[in-house]
C-alpha positions, 0 to 999 in steps of 0.5 A: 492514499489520496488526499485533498492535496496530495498523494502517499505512495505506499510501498509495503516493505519499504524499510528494506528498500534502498533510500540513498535520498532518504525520501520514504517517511514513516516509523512502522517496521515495514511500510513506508511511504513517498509524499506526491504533492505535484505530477512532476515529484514522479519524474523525480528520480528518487522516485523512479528509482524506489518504484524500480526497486520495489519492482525487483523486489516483488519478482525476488519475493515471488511476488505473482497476481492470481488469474482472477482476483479475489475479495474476501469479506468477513463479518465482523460479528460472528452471530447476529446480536438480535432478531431482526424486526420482522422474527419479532 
């Protein structure tokens, strides 16, 4: 998530990633995130260390990308509430 003066980097099954620096922040019982505030925070090697063990993570997992990617919308309701102006 970007924001005006930094950067969360997010990984999804963060609370199960070793954090010997105790850099990830959050509660949630799985997500957790890195505050970037500066370019230089990335050649931290805490950080390094979290993106590589997020990496074998994902291989471990079976973590594979489809061929091509996929969007997915749904609507949010499941019939239109009203006609529209031009049924009227």
């Amino acid at each position: 998530a970007a924001y005006r003066d930094h950067v969360n980097l997010g990984f999804n099954r963060g609370a199960e990633l070793p954090d010997p620096e105790r850099l990830l922040v959050g509660m949630g019982s799985n997500i957790r995130h890195i505050r970037i505030s500066i370019v230089t925070d990335l050649q931290r090697p805490g950080v390094q260390s979290l993106v590589r063990a997020a990496v074998q993570q994902g291989r471990r997992l079976g973590g594979t990308l489809p061929e091509r990617p996929q969007s997915v919308v749904k609507t949010i309701y499941a019939r239109k509430r009203r006609p529209s102006a031009a049924k009227r």
